[in-house]
KOLVO-793134 format. One record per residue (C-alpha): x, y, z; residue in three letters. Coordinates in steps of 0.1 Angstrom, whole numbers, plus 5000, padded with zeros to 4 digits. Example, Ala and Ser with C-alpha at 12.3 -4.5 7.8 and 13.67 -1.06 7.14 Angstrom:
BEGIN
{pado {5123 4955 5078} "ala"}
{pado {5137 4989 5071} "ser"}
END
This chain:
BEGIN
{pado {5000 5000 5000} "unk"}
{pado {5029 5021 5009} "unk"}
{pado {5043 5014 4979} "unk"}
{pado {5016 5025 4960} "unk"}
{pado {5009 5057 4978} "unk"}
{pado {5044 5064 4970} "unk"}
{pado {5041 5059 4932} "unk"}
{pado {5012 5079 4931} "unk"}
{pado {5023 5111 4950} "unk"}
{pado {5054 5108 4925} "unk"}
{pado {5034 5107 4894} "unk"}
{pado {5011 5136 4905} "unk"}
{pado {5040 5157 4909} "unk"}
{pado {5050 5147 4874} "unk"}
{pado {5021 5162 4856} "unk"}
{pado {5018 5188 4881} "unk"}
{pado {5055 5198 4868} "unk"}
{pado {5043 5192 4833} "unk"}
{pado {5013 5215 4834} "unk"}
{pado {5028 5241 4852} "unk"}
{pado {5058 5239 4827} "unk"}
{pado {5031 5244 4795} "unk"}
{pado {5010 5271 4817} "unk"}
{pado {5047 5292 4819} "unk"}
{pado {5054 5283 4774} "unk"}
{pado {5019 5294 4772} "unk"}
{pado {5023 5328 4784} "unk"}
{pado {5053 5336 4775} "unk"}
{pado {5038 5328 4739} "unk"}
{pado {5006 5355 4748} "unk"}
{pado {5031 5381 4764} "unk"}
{pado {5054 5378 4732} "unk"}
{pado {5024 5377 4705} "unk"}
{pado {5017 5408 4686} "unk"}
{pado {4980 5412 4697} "unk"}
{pado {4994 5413 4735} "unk"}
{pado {5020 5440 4726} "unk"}
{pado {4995 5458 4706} "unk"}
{pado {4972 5458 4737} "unk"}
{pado {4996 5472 4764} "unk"}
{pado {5013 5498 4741} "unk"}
{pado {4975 5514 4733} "unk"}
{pado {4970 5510 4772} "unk"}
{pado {5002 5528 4779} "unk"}
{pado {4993 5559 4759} "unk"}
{pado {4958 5565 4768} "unk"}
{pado {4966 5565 4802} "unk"}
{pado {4998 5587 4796} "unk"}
{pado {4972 5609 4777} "unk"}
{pado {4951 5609 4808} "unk"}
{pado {4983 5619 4829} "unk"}
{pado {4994 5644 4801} "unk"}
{pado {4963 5663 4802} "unk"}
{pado {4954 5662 4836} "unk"}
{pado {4991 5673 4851} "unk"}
{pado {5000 5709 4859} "unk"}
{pado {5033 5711 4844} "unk"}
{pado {5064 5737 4845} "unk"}
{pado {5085 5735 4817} "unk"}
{pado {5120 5745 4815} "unk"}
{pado {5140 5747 4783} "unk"}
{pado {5117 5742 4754} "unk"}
{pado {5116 5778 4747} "unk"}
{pado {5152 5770 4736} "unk"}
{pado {5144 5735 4722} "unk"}
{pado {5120 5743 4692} "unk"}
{pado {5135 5771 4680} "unk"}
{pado {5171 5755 4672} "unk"}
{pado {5148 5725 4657} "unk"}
{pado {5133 5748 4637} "unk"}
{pado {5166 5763 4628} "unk"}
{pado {5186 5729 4622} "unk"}
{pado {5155 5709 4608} "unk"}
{pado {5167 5680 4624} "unk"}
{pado {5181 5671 4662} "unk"}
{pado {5191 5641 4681} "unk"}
{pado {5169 5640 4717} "unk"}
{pado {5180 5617 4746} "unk"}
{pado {5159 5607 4772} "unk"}
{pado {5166 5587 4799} "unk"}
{pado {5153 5548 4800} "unk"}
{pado {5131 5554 4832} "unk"}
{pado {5120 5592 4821} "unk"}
{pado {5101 5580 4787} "unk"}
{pado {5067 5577 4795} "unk"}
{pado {5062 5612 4792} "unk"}
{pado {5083 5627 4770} "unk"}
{pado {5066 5623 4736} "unk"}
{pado {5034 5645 4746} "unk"}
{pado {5055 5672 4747} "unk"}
{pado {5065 5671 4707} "unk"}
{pado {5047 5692 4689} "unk"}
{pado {5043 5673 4653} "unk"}
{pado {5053 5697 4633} "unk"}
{pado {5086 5676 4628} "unk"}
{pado {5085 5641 4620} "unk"}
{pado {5104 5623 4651} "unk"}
{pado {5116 5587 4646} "unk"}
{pado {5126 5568 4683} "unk"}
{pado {5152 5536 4683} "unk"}
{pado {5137 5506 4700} "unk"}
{pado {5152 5476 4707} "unk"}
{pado {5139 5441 4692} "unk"}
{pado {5133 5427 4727} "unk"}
{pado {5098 5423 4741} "unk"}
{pado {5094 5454 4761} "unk"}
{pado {5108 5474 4726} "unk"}
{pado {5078 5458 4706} "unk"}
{pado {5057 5473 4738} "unk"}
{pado {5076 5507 4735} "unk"}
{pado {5069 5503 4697} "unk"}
{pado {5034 5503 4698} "unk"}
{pado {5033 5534 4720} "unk"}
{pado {5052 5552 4705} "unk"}
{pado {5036 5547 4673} "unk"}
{pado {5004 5554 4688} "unk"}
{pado {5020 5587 4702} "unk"}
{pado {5030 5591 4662} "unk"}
{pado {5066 5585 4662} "unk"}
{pado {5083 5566 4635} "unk"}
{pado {5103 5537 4642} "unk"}
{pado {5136 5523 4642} "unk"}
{pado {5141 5491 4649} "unk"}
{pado {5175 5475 4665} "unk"}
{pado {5199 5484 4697} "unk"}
{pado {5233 5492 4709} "unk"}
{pado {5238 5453 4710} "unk"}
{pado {5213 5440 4683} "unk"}
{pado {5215 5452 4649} "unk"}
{pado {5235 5481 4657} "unk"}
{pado {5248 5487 4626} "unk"}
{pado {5214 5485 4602} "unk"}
{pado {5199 5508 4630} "unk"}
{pado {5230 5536 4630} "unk"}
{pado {5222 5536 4594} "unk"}
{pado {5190 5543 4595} "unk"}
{pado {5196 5568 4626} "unk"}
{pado {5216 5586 4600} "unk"}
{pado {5194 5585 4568} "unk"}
{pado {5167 5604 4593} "unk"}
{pado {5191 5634 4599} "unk"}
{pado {5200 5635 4566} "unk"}
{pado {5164 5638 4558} "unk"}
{pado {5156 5662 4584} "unk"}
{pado {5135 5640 4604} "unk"}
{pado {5148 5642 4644} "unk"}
{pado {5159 5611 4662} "unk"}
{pado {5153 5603 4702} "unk"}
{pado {5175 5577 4715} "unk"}
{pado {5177 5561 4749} "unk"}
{pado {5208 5564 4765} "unk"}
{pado {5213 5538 4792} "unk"}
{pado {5193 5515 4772} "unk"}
{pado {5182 5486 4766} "unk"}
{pado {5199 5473 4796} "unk"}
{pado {5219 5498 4816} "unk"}
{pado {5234 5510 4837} "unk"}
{pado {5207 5537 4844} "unk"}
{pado {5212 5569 4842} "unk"}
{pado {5244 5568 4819} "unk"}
{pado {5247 5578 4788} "unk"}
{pado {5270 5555 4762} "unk"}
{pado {5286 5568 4735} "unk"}
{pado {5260 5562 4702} "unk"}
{pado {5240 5597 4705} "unk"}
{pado {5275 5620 4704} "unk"}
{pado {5282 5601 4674} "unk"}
{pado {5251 5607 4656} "unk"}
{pado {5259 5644 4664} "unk"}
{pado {5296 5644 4656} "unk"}
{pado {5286 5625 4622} "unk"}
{pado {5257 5650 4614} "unk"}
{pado {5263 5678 4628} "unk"}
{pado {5230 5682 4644} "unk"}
{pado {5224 5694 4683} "unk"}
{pado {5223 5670 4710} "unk"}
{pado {5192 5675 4736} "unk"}
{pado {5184 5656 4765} "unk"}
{pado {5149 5659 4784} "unk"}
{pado {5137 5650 4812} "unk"}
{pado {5106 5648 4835} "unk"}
{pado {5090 5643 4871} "unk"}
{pado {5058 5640 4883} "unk"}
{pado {5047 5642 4926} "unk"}
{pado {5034 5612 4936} "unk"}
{pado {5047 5589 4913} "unk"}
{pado {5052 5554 4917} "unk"}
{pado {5095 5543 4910} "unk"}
{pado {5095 5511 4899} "unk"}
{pado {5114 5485 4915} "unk"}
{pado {5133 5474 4883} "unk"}
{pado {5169 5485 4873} "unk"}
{pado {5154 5517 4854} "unk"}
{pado {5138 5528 4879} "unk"}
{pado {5111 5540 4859} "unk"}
{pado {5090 5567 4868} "unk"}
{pado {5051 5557 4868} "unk"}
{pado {5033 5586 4868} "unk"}
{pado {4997 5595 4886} "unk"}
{pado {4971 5614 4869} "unk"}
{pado {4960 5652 4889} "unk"}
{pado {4993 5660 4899} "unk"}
{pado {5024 5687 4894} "unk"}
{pado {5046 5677 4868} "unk"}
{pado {5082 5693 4859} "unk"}
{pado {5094 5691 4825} "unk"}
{pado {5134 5701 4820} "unk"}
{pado {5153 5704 4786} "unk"}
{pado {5190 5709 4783} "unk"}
{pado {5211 5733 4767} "unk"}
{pado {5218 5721 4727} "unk"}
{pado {5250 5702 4724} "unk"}
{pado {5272 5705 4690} "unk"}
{pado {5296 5675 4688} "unk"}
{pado {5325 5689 4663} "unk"}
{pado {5332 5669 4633} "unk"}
{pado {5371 5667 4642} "unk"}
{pado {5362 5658 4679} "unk"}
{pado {5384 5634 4698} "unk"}
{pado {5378 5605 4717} "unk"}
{pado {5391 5625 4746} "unk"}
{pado {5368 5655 4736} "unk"}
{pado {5338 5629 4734} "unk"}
{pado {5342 5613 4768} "unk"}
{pado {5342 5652 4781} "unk"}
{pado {5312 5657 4763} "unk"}
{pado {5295 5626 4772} "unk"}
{pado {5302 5636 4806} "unk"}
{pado {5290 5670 4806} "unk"}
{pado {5259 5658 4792} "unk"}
{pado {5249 5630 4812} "unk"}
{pado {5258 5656 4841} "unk"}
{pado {5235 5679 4835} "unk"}
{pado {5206 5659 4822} "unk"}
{pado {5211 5640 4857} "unk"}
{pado {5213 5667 4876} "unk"}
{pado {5181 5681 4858} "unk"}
{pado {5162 5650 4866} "unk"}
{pado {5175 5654 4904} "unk"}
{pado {5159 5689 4908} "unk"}
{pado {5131 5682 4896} "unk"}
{pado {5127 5651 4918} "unk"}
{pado {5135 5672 4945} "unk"}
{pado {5112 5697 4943} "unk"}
{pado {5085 5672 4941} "unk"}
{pado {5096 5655 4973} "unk"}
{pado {5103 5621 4952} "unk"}
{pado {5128 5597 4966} "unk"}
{pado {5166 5601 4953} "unk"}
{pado {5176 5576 4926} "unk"}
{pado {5210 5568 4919} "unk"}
{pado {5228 5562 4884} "unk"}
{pado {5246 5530 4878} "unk"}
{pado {5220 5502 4882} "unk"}
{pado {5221 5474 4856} "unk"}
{pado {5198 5449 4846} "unk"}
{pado {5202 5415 4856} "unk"}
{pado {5206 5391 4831} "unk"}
{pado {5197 5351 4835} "unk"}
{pado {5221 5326 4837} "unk"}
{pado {5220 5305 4806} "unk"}
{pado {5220 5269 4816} "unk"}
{pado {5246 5248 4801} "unk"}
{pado {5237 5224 4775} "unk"}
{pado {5251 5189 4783} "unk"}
END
């Protein structure tokens, strides 16, 4: 009887492995389908629309901003990868805008908003199809179409800015703009991004920085100075504003965690 007992407890963990195994492939299938993507990117901007319109906002630097777009046709904007939720409703439309995504998951997601929002698209990353993307980025200055790029993207660490955007503006000549954003009451995320949720009925502060112009005989030296100052200020930007609205400090330098690939035998 014991026996028995025993071979049945063991084969009713089996299948419950088993179904809990095909429960786990079957969402990760619905969370990766195109319909699912779709559906949260659509969700993402009508409630950021709700947020957009129902904020008080202060906003720094734009009277800067448009102007030199309108002047230079064409610019490259950075925003930080927990600071994006925002951002678009503040671009005006009368330039087309095209955003880089990456081809993971939560880039289709960011895809779908985005295009919602009316951006154009680029697809690819600083570690996936890098170098049909950095064509493309290109093709859109030379076309006068702007360009937003995440900085600390896809992966990290937050809140510091690699190299790709002072390229695009060394190789163009376009300006270099990062923005920024904070809202009171927000919800931070718990994730390596940190990224900002916002809350509809709220103060919101909006910051811009200066226009950066990468020279075309710039060093590597003179680009790590740059990078610097940029990442500096846009930082320090975000920090104000964060502070004024009593939201907790976040710190630069978090990276995403990656999973440990499991060795095939």
């Amino acid at each position: 009887m014991k026996k028995e007992i025993k071979i049945f407890c063991t084969k009713a963990i089996e299948i419950a492995k088993t179904i809990r195994k095909n429960i786990k492939h079957l969402i990760k299938n619905i969370t990766k389908s195109e319909a699912f993507t779709t559906f949260v990117g659509k969700a993402m901007y009508y409630y950021c629309l709700m947020v957009w319109k129902t904020t008080h906002w202060e906003i720094f630097g734009v009277n800067r901003f448009y102007p030199v777009w309108e002047k230079e046709k064409s610019l490259i904007l950075t925003i930080w990868h927990g600071r994006v939720l925002m951002i678009p409703y503040f671009w005006n439309k009368k330039r087309p805008l095209n955003a880089l995504v990456s081809p993971h998951n939560d880039g289709r997601i960011a895809a779908s908003f985005l295009k919602k929002v009316g951006f154009g698209i680029i697809d690819g990353s600083t570690n996936e199809g890098a170098n049909a993307a950095a064509i493309n980025l290109l093709r859109s200055l030379e076309k006068n179409q702007a360009i937003a790029i995440i900085p600390d993207g896809p992966r990290g660490p937050r809140m510091k800015m690699n190299m790709s955007p002072l390229y695009f503006a060394k190789k163009s000549g376009k300006p270099l703009f990062g923005a920024t954003y904070s809202i009171e009451h927000s919800i931070v995320a718990k994730s390596w991004d940190a990224m900002l949720i916002p809350l509809p009925f709220c103060r919101g502060i909006v910051h811009v920085t200066k226009p950066y112009y990468i020279p075309a005989d710039a060093t590597d030296e003179d680009l790590e100075k740059y990078r610097q100052e940029i990442e500096n200020e846009l930082n320090g930007l975000t920090l104000r504003a964060d502070q004024v609205l009593k939201l907790p400090k976040i710190e630069p330098g978090v990276t995403a965690k990656t999973k440990k690939r499991k060795e095939q035998k």
